[in-house]
N, C-alpha and C positions, 0 to 999 in steps of 0.2 A: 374612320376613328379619329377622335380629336383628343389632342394631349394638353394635359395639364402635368407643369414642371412645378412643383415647390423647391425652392433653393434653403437648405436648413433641416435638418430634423432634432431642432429645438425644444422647447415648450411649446411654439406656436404654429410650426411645422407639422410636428406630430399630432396635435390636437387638430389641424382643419384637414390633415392628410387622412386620420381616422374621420374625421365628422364627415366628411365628403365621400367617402368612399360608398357607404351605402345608397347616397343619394343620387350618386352619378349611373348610369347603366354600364354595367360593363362591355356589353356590347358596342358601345359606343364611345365610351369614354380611358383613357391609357391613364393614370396618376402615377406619375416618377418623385421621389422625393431624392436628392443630392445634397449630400453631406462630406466633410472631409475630415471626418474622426467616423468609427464605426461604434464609438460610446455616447451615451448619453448621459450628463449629467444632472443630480438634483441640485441647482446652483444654491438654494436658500437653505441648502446641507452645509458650504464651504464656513459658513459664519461660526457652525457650533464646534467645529474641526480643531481651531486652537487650542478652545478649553477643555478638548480629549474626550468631547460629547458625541461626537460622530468620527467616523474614520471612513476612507475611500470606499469601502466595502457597502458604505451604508448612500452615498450620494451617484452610484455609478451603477448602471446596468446595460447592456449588448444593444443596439440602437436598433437592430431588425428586430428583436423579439417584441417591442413595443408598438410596432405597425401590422395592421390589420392585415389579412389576405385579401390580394390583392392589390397589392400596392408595390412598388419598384422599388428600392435601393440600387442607389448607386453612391455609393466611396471614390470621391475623387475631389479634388481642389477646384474651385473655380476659375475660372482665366477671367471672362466676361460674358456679359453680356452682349449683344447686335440686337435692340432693339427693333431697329426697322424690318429688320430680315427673321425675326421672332427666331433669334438661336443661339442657344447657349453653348460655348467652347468652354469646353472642359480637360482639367490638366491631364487626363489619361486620355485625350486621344480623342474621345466622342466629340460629337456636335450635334446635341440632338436638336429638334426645331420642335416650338410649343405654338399651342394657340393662347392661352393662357398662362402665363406667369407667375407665381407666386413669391416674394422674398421677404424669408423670413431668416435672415441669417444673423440676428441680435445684434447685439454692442459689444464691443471687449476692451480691456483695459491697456492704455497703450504707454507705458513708463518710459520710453522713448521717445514722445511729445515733450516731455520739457528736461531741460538741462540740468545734469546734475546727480536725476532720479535713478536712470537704468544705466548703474555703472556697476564697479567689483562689491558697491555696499551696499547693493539689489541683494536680499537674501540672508546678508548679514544684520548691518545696522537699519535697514529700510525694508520692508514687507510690506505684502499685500493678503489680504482674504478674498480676494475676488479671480482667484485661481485656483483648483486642487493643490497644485502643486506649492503656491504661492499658502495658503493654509497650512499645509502638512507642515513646510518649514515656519511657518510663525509660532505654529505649537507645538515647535522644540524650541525657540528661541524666546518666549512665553514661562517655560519649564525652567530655561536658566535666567532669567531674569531677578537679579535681587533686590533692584532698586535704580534710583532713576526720576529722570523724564521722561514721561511717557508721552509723545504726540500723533492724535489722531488727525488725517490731514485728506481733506476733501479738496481735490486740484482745482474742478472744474464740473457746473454741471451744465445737462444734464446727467445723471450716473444711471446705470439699472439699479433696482431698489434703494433708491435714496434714504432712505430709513438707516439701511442697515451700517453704515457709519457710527450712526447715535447707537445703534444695536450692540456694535463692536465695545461698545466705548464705555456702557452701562455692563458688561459680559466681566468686561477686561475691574472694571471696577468689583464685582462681586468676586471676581476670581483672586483680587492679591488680597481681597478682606478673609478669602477660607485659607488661605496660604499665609498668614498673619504679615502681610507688609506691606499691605495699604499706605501705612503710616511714613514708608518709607518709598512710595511711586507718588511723583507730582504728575495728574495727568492734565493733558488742554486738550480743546478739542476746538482744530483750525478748521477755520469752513469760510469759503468764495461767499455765500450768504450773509444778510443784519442778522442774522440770530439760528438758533437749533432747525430750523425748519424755514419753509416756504410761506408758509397761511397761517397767519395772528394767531389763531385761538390754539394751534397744537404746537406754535412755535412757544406760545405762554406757558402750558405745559410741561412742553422737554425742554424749556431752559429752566425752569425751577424745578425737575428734577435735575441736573445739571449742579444746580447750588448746591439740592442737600446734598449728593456725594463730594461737594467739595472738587468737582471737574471745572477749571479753566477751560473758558471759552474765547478764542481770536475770532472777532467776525467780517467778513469784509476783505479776507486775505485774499488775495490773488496772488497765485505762485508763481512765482519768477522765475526761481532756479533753488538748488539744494546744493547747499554748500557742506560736503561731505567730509573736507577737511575741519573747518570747525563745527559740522554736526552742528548746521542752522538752517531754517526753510526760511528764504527772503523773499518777500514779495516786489510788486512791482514799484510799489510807493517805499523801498526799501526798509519794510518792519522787518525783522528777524524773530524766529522764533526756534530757541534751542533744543535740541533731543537727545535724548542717549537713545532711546527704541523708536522708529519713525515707522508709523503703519498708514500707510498710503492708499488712497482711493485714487490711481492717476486717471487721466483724461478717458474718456471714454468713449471709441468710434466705434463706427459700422465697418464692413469687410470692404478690404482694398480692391475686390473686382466691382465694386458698388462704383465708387467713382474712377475707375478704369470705363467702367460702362457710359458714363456721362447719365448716371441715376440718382446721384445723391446732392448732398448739399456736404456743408465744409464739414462735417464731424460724419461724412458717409452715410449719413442717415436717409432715408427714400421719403419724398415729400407726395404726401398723400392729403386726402382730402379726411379729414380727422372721422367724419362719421361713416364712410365706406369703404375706406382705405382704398382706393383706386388711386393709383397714380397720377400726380395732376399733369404729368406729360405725353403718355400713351396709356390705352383705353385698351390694353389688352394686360396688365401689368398692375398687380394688386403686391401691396408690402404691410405684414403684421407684426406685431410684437415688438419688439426694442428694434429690429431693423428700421419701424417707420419712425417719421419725425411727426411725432403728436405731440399735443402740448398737455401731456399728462403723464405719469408716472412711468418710468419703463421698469414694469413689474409685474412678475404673473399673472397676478389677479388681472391685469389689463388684458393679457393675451387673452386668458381666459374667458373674459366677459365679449371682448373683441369677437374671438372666434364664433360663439353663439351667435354674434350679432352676423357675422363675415359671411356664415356661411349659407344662411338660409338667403343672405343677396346674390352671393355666388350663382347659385343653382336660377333664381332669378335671372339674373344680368346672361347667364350663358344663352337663355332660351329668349330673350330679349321682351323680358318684361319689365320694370321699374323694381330699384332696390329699394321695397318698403322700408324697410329698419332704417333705425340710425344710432349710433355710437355715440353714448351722452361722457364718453372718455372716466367710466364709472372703472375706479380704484378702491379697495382695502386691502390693510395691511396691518399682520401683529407687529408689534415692536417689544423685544424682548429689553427687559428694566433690570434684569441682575435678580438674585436671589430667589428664586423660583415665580418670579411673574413677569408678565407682560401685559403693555397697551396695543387697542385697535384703532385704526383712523378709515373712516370710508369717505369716501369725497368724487366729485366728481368735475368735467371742465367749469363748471360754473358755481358747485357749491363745496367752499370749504370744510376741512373734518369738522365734525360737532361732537357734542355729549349726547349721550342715547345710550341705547339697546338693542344689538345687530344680532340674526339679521330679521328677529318680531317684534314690535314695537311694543315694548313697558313688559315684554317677558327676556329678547335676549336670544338664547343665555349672555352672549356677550356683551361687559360694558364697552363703552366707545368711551377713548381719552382718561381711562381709570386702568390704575395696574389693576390685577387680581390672576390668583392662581388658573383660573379657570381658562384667561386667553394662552397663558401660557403654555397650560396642555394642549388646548385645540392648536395652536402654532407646532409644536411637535407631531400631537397627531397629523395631521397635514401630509405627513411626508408618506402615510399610507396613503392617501385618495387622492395625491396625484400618481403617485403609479399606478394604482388600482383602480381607480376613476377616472380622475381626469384627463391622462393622456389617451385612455382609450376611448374620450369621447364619450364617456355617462354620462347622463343627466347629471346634474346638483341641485338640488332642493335651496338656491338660492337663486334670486331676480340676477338678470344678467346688465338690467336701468339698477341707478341708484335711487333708490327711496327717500322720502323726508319722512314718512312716518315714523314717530318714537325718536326725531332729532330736537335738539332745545333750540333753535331758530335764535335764540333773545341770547344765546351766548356768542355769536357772532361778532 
């Protein structure tokens, strides 16, 4: 019997734990998946949580009921990895030994990388949405907010969904415009990047939506520390920038048994080979999803496209044949704009977002880099077909390569 460990039942966990299952013999093949929550979360649920659009009931469901039969659970903390000796120590005690490796244990936000942030005015004066918990309280302190500075403040990236900063930030603006006190929240929006985004042509875009709400943008800030008594983010070339409401995206690592294991790089992240995801230091040791260090988006749609690609090499690589596929690091992503709509961006390691029509060319339905009501329903709808789809590993009636068909190439 040969075992396969996945570390995570994640998005990315869950999806190659379910993909894999049918395809491995059971006769022969053991899949454990290890986790140290027994919930699962919808994370691109935490976003709408503030503005009292989703509540925990609607982003959390039991983390076994979403794995296939036949498959392991096991609830327990990591300790490490033993690479060499293929075995995993685990905080309850086991040690089990794999032939195969899988880690998929994401990114998480870590407010105690820089000074300042994780103190008593964590929760008060400073939040986060990239926690349940960290959500729940920003939309009661959201609730009482009358007026002010508002600062939205990107530490460091890479982040998982790097959009949703801008997302927060467009949300938080439609939200004091239906509450009538727009007039009276100054908002900025501080970000370690030259501008709203990564890639020219969708950076052009969400800084001139940016303008017309009238949002302050700091670009280029690197955070130094937070000075909580005068309620200022100072960077390191000593800018300050003042808040009354400070909603933080801090630094963002991989799990502490990552580099306890000697597996990761300085943000813990597992360095793989971007189109196979095999680890580029042992050849038994694959890492997907925000856990690996790819140089593309750490966000669903990645895992997702990843996984398709992951797993049909998997089954290859086990029986020692060559991993055909390869991982063109193919990302989309809604971005919700306030007011009942949203924009889409697809892109990939080599080609930035464009204008188009995703995911049929000159039908759509989706515009690419245009608000409209329409992406904004499919971004909601969403949160049915990954529980209902795509965690269990259904097909989706989209390419899992990114396309140029129906991209405008000349807006580049």
């Amino acid at each position: 019997m040969k075992h396969l460990i996945i570390l995570g039942a994640g998005t990315a966990g869950t999806m190659a734990a379910n993909k894999l299952r049918p395809l491995l013999q059971r006769s022969e093949w053991d899949i454990t998946i290890v986790d140290q929550t027994t919930e699962h979360h919808y994370q691109p649920g935490y976003l709408f949580i503030p503005f009292g659009m989703y509540t925990a009931d609607d982003v959390v469901k039991e983390s076994r009921s979403l794995l296939a039969d036949g498959i392991n659970f096991v609830n327990s903390e990591i300790e490490r990895v033993d690479p060499d000796q293929q075995v995993v120590h685990l905080a309850n005690g086991d040690d089990p030994k794999y032939d195969y490796l899988l880690i998929a244990t994401g990114t998480h936000p870590r407010p105690d990388q820089t000074p300042g942030l994780d103190g008593p005015e964590y929760g008060r004066s400073i939040h986060d949405f990239y926690t349940l918990e960290g959500a729940t309280r920003l939309h009661k302190a959201l609730e009482s907010f009358t007026g002010g500075r508002l600062a939205v403040n990107v530490v460091e990236m890479p982040i998982k969904c790097p959009v949703a900063p801008l997302e927060f930030t467009f949300l938080a603006d439609s939200y004091f415009k239906k509450r009538g006190i727009r007039d009276k929240v100054d908002m900025v929006y501080v970000t370690p990047l030259p501008g709203a985004f990564t890639k020219p042509v969708a950076a052009k875009s969400l800084g001139g939506m940016l303008d017309e709400r009238d949002i302050g943008i700091e670009p280029d800030f690197m955070l130094e520390r937070v000075d909580t008594d005068e309620q200022v983010l100072v960077s390191y070339d000593e800018r300050k920038v003042p808040y009354d409401l400070l909603v933080t995206v801090p630094i963002n690592m991989g799990a502490d048994f990552v580099a306890r294991s000697g597996l990761g790089d300085e943000l813990n992240h597992v360095p793989v080979d971007k189109h196979t995801f095999l680890s580029k230091k042992y050849d038994t040791i694959f890492a997907l999803g925000d856990a690996a260090a790819l140089p593309t988006s750490k966000a669903g749609s990645v895992a997702h496209f990843a996984v398709d690609v992951f797993t049909e090499n998997f089954v290859n690589y086990v029986h020692g044949r060559p991993m055909e596929r390869s991982f063109d690091g193919h990302a989309n992503c809604f971005i919700e704009s306030g007011d009942g709509k949203a924009m889409l961006i697809d892109f990939n390691y080599v080609t930035q977002p464009l204008e188009g029509m995703y995911p049929l060319p000159g039908i759509g339905p989706f515009p690419l880099l245009h608000e409209s009501r329409r992406n904004h329903w499919a971004k909601l709808a969403f949160r049915w077909t990954y529980w209902h789809m795509l965690l269990p590993g259904h097909h989706l009636p989209v390419p899992n390569a990114m396309s140029m068909a129906g991209k405008h190439e000349e807006d580049s």
